[in-house]
N, C-alpha and C positions, 0 to 999 in steps of 0.2 A: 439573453441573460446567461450569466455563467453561473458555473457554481463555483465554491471556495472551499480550497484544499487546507486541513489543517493535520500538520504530524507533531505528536510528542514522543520523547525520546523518552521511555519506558526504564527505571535504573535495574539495575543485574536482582536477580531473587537468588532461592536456593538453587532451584531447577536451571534456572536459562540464564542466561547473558542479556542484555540491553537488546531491548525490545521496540518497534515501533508501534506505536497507534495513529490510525490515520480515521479524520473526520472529515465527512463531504457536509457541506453547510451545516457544522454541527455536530452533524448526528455518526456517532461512532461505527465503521465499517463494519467490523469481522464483527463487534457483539452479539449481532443480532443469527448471525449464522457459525457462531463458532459456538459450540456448546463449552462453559464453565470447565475452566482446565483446560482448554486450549491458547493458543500462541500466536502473537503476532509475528511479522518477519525478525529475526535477528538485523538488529541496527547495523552492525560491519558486514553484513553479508547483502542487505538491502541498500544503504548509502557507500560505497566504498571509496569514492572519491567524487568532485564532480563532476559531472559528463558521463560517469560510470556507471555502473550497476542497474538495476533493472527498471526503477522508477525514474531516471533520465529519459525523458522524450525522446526518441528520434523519428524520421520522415520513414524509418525502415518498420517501424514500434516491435516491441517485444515484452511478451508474456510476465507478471510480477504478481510473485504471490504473496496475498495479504493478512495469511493466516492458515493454520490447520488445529484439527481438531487434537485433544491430547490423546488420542489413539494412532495418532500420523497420518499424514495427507494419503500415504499408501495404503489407508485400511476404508476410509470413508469418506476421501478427497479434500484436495487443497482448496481455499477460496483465492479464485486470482483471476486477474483481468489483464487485458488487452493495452496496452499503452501505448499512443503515437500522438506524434505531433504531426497538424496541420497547418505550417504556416504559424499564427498568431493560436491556436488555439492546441490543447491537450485534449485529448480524449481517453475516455478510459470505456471499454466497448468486451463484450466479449466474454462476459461473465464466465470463469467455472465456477461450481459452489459446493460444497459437501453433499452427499445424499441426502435428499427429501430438501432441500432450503429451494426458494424461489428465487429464479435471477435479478439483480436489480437492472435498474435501466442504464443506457449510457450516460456517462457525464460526459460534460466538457466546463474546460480551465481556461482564463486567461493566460497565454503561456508566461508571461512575465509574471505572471503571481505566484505562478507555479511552480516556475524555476526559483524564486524568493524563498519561497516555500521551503522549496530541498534544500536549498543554500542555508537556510536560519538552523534547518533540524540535521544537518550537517556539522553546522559550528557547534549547535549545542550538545551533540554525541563528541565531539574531538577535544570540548574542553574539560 
């Protein structure tokens, strides 16, 4: 069984620029570990194009972060995971999490869903 990735494109506030939220079956990522006043990724610096940036799968994966707290990832750490593709499926493995929060477990994505996924929250940040 997989699970299902969902991103919404967050609009600009005072503070920050267009932001993502991402939910794994649901249930919203960073909330639960990012204390009130903290940030999801910036939308142009996490989608940049596709094939790009950090949440693009590859067979190589590399590190994407999901959020920091509003004291910044350099004072009480970023939350961010592991990303690679295997074949047909995405994983997201490798938890880091701010001080004191518990790791969550690995997911895995149908990669076509997943690439859907980025490609939808892509269009809807570019329009």
């Amino acid at each position: 069984m997989f699970n299902r990735l969902g991103i919404s494109v967050l609009p600009p506030g005072p503070r920050w620029p267009a932001q993502l939220s991402f939910r794994i079956d649901g249930e919203e990522v960073a909330a639960a570990m990012i204390e009130e006043g903290g940030r999801g990724p910036f939308a142009e610096e996490a989608l940049p194009a596709e094939g790009q940036g950090p949440f693009w799968a590859t067979d190589e994966g590399r590190r994407a972060v999901l959020g920091e707290p509003e004291c910044t990832g350099g004072c009480c750490g970023y939350l961010s995971v592991f990303v690679q593709r295997h074949g047909e499926i995405v994983e997201w493995s490798d938890w880091q999490v701010p001080a004191d929060e518990a790791r969550p477990p690995a997911f895995h994505f149908d990669a076509d869903q997943y690439d859907a996924e980025l490609t939808r929250a892509l269009t809807a940040f570019a329009s």
